[in-house]
PQR file of N, CA, C, O and H, with PARSE charges and radii, in Angstrom:
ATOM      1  N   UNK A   1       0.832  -1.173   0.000 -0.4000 1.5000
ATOM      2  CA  UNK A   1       0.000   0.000   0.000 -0.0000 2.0000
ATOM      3  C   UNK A   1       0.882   1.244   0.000  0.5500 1.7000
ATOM      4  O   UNK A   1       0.851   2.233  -0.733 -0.5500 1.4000
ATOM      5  N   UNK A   2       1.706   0.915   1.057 -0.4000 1.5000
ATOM      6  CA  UNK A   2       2.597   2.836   0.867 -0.0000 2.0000
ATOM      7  C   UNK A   2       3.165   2.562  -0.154  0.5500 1.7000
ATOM      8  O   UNK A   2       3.191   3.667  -0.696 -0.5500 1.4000
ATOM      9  H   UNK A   2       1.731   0.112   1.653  0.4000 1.0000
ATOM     10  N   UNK A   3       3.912   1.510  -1.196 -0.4000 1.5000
ATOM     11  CA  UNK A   3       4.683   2.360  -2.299 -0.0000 2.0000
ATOM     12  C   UNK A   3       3.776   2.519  -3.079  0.5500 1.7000
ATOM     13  O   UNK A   3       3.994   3.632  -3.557 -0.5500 1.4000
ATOM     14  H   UNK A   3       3.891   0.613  -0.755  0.4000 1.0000
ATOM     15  N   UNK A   4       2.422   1.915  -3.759 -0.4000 1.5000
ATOM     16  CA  UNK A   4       1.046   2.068  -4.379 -0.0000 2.0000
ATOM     17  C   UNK A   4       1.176   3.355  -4.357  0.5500 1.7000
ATOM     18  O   UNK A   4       1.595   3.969  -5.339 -0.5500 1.4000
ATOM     19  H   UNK A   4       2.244   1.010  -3.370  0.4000 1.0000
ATOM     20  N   UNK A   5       0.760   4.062  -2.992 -0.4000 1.5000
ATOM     21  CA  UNK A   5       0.563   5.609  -2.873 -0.0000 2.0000
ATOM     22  C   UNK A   5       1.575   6.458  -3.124  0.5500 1.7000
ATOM     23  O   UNK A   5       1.471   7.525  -3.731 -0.5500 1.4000
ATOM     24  H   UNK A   5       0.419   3.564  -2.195  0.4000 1.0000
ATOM     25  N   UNK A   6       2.774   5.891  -2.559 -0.4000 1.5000
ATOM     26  CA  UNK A   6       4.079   6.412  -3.045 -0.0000 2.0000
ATOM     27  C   UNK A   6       4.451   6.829  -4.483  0.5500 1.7000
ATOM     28  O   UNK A   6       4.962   7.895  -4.826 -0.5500 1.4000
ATOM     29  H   UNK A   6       2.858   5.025  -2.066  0.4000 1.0000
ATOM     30  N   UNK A   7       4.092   5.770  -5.270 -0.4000 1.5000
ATOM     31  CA  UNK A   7       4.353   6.324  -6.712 -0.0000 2.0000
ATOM     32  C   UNK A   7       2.937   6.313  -7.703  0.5500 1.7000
ATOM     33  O   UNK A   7       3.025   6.329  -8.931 -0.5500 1.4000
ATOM     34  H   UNK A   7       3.677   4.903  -4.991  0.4000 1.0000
ATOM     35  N   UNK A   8       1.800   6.286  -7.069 -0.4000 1.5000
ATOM     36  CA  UNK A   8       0.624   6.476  -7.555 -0.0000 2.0000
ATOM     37  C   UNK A   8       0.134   5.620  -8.707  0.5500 1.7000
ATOM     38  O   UNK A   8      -0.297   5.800  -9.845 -0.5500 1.4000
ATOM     39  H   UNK A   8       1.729   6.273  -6.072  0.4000 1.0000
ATOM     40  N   UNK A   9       0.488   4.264  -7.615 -0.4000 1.5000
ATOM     41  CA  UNK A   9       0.305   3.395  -8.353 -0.0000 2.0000
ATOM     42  C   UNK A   9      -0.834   2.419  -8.272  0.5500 1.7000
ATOM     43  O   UNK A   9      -0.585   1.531  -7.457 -0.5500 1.4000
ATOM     44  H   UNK A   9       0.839   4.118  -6.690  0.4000 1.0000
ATOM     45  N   UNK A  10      -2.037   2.297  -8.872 -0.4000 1.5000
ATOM     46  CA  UNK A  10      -3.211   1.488  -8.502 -0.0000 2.0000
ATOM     47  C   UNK A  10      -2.520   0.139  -7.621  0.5500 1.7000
ATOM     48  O   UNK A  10      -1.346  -0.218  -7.716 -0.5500 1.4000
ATOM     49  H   UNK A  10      -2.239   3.019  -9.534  0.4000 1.0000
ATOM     50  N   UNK A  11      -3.618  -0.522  -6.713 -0.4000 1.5000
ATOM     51  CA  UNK A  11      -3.190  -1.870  -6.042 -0.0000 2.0000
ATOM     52  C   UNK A  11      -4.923  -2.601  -6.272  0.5500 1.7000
ATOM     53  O   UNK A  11      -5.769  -1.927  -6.859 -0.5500 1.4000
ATOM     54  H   UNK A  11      -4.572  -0.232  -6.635  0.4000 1.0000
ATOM     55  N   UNK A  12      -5.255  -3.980  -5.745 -0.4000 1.5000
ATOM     56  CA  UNK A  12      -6.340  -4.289  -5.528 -0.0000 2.0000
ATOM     57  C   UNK A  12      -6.090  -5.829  -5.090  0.5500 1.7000
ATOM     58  O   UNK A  12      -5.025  -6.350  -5.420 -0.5500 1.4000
ATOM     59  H   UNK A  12      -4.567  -4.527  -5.268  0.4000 1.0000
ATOM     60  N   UNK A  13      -6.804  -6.378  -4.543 -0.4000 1.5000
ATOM     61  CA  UNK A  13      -6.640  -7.515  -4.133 -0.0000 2.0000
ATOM     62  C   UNK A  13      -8.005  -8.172  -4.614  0.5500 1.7000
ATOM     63  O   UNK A  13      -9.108  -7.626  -4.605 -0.5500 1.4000
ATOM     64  H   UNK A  13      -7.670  -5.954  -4.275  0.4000 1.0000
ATOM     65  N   UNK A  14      -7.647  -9.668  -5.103 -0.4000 1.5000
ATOM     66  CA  UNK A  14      -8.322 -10.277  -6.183 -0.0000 2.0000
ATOM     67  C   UNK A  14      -8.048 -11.868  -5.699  0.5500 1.7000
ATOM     68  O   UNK A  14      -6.864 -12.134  -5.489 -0.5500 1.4000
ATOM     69  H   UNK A  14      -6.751 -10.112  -5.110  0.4000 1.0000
ATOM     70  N   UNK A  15      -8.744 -12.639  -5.557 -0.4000 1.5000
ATOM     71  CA  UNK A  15      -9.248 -14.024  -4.990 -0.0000 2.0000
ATOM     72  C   UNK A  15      -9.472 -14.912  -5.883  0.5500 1.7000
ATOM     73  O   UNK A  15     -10.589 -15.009  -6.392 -0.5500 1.4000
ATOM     74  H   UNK A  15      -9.705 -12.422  -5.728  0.4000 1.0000
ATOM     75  N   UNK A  16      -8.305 -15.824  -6.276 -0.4000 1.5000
ATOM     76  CA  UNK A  16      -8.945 -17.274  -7.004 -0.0000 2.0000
ATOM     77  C   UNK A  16     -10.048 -18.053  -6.350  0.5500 1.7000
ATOM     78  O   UNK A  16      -9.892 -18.330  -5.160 -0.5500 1.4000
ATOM     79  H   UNK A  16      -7.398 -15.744  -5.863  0.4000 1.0000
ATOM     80  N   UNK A  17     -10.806 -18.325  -6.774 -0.4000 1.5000
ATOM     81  CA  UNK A  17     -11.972 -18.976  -6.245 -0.0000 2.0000
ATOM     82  C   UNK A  17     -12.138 -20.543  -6.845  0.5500 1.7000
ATOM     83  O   UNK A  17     -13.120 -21.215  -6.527 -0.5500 1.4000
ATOM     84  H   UNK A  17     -10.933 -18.100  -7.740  0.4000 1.0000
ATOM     85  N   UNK A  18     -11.215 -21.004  -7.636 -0.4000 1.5000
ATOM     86  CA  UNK A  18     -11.216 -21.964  -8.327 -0.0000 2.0000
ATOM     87  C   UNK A  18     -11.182 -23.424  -7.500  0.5500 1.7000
ATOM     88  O   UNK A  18     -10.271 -23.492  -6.675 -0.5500 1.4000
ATOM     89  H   UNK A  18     -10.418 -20.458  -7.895  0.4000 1.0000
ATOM     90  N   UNK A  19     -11.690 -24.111  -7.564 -0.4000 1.5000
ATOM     91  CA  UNK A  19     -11.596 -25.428  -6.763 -0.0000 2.0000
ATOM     92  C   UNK A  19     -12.242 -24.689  -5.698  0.5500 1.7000
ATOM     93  O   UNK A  19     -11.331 -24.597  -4.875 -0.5500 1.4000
ATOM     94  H   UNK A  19     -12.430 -24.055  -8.235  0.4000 1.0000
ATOM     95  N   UNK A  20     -13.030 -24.235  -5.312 -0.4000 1.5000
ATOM     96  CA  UNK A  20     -13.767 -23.948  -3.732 -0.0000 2.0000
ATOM     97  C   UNK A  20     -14.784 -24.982  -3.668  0.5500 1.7000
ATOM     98  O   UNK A  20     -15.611 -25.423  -4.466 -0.5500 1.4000
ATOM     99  H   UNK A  20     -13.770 -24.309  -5.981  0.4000 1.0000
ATOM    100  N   UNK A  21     -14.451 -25.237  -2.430 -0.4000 1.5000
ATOM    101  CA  UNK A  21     -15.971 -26.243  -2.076 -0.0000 2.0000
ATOM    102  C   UNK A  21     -17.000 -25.525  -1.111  0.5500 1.7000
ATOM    103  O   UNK A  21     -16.689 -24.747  -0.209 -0.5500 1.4000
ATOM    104  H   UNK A  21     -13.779 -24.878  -1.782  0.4000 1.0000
ATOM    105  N   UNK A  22     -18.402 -25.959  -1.490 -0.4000 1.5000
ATOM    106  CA  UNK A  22     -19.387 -25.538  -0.366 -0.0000 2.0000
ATOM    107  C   UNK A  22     -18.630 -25.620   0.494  0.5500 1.7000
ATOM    108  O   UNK A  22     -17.684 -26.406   0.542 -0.5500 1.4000
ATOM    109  H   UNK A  22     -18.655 -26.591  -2.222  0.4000 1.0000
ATOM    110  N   UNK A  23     -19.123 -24.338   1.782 -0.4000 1.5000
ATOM    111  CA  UNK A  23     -18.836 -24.639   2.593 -0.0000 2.0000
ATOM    112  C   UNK A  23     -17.209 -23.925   3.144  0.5500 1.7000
ATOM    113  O   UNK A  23     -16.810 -24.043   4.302 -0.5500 1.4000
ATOM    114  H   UNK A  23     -19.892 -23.699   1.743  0.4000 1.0000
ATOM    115  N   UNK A  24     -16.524 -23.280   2.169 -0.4000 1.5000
ATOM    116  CA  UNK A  24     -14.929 -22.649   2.023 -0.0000 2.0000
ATOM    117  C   UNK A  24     -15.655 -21.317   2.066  0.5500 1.7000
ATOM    118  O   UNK A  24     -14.772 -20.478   2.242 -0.5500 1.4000
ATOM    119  H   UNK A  24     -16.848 -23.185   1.228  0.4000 1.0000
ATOM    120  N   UNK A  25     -16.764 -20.749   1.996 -0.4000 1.5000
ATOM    121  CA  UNK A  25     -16.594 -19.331   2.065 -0.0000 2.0000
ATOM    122  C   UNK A  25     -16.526 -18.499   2.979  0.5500 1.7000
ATOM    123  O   UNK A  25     -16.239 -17.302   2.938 -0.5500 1.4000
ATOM    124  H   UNK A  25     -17.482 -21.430   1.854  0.4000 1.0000
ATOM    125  N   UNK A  26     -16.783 -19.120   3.772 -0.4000 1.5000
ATOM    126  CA  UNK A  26     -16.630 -17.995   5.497 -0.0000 2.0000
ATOM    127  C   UNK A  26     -14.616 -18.149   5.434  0.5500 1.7000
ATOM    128  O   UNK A  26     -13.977 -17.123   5.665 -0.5500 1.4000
ATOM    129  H   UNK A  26     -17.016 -20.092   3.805  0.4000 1.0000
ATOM    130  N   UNK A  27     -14.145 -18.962   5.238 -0.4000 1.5000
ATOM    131  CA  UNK A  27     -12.802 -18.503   5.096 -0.0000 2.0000
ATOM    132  C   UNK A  27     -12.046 -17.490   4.389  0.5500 1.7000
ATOM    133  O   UNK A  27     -10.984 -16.972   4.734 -0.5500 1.4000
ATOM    134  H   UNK A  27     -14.664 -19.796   5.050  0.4000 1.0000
ATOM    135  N   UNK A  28     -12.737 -17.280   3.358 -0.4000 1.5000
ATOM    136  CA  UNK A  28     -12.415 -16.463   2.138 -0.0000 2.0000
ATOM    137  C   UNK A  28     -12.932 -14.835   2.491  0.5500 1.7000
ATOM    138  O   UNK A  28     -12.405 -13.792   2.104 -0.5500 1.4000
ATOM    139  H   UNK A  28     -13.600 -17.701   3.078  0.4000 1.0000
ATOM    140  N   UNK A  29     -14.253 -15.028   3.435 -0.4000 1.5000
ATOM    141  CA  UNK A  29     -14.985 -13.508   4.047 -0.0000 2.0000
ATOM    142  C   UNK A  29     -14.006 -13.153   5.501  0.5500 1.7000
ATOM    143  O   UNK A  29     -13.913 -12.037   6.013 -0.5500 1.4000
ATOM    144  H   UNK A  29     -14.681 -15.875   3.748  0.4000 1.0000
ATOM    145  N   UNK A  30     -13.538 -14.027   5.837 -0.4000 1.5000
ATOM    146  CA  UNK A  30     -12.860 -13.774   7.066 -0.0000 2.0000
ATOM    147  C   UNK A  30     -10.788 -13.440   6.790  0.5500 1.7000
ATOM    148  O   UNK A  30     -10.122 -12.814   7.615 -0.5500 1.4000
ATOM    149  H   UNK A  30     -13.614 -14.933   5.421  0.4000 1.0000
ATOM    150  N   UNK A  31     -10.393 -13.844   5.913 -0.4000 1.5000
ATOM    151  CA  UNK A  31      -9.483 -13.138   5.133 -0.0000 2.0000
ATOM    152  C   UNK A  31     -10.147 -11.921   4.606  0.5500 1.7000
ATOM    153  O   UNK A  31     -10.314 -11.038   5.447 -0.5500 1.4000
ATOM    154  H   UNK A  31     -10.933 -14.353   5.243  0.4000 1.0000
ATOM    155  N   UNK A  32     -10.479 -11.724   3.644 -0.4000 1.5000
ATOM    156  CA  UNK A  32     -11.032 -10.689   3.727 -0.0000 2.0000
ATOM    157  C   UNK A  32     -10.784  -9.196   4.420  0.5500 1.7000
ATOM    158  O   UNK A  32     -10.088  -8.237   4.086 -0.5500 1.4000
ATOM    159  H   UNK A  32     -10.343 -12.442   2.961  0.4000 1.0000
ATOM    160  N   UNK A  33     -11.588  -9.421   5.431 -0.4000 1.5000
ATOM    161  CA  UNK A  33     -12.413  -8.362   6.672 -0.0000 2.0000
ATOM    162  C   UNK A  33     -10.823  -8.392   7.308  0.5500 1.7000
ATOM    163  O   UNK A  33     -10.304  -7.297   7.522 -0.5500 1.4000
ATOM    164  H   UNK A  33     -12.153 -10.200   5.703  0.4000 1.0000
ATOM    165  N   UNK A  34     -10.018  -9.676   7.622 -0.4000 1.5000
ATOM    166  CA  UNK A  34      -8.331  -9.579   7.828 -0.0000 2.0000
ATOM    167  C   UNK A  34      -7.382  -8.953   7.383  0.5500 1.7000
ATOM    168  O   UNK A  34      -6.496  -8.538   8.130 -0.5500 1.4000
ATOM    169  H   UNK A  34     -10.440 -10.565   7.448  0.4000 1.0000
ATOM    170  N   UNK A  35      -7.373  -8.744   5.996 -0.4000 1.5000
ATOM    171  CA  UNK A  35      -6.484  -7.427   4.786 -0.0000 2.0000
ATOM    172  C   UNK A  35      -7.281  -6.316   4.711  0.5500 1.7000
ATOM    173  O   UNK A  35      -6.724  -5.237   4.511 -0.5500 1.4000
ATOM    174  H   UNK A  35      -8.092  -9.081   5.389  0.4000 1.0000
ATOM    175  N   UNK A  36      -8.158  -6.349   4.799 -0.4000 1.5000
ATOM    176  CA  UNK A  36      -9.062  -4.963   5.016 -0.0000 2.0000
ATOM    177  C   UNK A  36      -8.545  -4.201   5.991  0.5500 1.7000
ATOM    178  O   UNK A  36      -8.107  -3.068   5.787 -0.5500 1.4000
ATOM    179  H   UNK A  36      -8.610  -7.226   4.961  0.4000 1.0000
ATOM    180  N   UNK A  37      -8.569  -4.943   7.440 -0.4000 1.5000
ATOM    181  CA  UNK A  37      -8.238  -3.936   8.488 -0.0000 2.0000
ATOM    182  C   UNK A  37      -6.961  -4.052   8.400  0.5500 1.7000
ATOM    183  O   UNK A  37      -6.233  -3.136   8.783 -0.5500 1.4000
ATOM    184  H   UNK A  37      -8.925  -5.862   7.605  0.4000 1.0000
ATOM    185  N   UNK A  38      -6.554  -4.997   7.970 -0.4000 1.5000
ATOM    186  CA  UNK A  38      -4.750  -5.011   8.796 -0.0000 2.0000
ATOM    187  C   UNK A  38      -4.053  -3.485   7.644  0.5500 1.7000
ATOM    188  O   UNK A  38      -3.261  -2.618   8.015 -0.5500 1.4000
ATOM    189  H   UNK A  38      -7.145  -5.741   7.658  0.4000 1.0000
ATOM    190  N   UNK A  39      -4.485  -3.581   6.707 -0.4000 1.5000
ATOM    191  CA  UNK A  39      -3.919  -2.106   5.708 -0.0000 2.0000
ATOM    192  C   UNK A  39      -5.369  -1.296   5.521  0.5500 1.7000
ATOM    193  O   UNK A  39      -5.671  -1.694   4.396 -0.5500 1.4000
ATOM    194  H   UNK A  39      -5.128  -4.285   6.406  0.4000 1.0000
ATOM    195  N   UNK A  40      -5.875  -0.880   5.711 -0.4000 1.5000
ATOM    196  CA  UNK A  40      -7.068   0.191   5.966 -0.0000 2.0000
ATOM    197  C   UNK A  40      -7.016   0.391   4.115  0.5500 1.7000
ATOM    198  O   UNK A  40      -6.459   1.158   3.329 -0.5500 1.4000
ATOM    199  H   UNK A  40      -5.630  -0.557   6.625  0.4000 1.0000
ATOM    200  N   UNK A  41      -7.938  -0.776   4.028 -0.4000 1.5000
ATOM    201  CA  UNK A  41      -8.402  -0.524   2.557 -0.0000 2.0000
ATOM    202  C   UNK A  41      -9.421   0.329   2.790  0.5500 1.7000
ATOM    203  O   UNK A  41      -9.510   1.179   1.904 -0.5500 1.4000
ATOM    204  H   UNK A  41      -8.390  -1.399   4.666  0.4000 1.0000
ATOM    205  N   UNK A  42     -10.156   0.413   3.577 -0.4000 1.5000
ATOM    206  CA  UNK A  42     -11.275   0.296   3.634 -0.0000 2.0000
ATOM    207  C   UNK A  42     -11.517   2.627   3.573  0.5500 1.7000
ATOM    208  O   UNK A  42     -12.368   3.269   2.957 -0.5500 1.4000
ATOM    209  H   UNK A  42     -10.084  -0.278   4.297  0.4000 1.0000
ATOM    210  N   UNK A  43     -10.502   3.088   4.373 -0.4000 1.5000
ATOM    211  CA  UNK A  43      -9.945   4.305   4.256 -0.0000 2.0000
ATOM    212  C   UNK A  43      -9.323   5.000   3.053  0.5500 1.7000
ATOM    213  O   UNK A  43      -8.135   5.128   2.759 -0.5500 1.4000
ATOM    214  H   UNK A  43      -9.811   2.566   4.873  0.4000 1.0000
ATOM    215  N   UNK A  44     -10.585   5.477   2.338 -0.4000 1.5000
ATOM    216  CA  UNK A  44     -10.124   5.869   0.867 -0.0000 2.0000
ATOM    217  C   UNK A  44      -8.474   6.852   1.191  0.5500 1.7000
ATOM    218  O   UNK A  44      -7.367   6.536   0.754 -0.5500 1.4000
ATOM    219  H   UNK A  44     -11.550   5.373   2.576  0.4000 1.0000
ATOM    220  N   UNK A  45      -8.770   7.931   1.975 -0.4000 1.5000
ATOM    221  CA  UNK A  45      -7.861   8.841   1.810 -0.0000 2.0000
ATOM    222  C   UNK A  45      -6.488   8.726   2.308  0.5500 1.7000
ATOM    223  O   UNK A  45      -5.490   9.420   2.111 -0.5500 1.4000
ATOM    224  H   UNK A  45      -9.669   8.188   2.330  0.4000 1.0000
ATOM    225  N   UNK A  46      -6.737   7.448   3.148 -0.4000 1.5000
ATOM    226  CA  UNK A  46      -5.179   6.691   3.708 -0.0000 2.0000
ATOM    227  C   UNK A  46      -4.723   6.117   2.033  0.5500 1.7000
ATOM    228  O   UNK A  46      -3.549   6.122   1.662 -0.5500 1.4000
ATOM    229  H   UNK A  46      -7.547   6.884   3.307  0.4000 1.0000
ATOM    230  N   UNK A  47      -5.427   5.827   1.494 -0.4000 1.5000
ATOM    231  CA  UNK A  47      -5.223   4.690   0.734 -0.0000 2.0000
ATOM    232  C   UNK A  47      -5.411   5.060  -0.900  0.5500 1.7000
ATOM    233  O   UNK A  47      -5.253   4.125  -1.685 -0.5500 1.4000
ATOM    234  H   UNK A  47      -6.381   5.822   1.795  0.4000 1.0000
ATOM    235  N   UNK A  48      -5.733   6.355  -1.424 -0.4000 1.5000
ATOM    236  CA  UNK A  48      -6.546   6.545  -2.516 -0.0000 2.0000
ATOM    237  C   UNK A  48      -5.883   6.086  -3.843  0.5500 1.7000
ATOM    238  O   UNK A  48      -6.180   6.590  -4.926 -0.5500 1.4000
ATOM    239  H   UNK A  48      -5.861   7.114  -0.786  0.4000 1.0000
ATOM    240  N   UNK A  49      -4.618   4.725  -3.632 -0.4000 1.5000
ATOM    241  CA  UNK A  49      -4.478   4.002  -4.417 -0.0000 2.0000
ATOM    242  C   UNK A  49      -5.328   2.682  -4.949  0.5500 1.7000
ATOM    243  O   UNK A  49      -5.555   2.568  -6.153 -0.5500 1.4000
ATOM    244  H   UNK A  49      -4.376   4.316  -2.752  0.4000 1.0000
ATOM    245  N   UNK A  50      -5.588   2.124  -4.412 -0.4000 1.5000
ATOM    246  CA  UNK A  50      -6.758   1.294  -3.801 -0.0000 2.0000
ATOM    247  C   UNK A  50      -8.079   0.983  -4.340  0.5500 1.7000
ATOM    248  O   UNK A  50      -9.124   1.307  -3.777 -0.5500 1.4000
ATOM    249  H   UNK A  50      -5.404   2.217  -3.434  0.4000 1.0000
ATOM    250  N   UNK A  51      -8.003   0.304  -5.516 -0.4000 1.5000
ATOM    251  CA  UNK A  51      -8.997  -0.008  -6.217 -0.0000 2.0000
ATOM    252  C   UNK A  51     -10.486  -0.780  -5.615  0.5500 1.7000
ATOM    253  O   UNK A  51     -10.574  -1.826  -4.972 -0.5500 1.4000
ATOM    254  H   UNK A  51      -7.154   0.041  -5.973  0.4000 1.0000
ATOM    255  N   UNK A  52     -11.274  -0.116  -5.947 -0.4000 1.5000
ATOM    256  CA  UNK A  52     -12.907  -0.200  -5.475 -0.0000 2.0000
ATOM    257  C   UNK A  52     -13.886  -0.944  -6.611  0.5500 1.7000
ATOM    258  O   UNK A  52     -13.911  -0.169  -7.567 -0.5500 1.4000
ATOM    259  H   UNK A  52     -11.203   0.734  -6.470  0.4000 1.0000
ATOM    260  N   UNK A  53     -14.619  -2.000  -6.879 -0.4000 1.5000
ATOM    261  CA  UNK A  53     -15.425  -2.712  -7.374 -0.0000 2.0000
ATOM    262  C   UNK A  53     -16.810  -1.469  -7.798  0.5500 1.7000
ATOM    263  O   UNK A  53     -17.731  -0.886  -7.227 -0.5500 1.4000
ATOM    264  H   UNK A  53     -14.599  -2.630  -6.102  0.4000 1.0000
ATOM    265  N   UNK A  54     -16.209  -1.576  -9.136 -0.4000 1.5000
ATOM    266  CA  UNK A  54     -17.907  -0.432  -9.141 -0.0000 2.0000
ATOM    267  C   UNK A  54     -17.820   0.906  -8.357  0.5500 1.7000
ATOM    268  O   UNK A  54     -18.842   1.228  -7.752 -0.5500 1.4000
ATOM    269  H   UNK A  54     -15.461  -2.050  -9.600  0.4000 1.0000
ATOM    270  N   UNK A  55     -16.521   1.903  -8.266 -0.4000 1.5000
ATOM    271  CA  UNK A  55     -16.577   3.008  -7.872 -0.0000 2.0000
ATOM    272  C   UNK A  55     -15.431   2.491  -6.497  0.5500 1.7000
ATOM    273  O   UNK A  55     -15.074   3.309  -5.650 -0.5500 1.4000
ATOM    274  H   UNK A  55     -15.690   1.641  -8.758  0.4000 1.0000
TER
END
């Protein structure tokens, strides 16, 4: 994230989903909500490298 912002460079984080079985997705939501907070995606202006789904 800081060199992203550093040299104004887009970032985004993106999930193979391939081979998932019922039942694997609360792992995948709980990573998640885990990189979210641990680098404050979630904080456009910390972050306004930081690519957003639809805006």
């Amino acid at each position: 994230m800081r060199a992203a912002n550093t040299n104004d460079r887009a970032i985004c984080v993106m999930y193979d989903l391939s081979g998932m079985r019922p039942g694997d997705e609360q792992v995948i939501l709980d990573d998640i909500d885990e990189v979210a907070a641990q680098h404050a995606l979630k904080n456009r202006k910390l972050n306004p490298s930081y690519l957003y789904h639809n805006g």
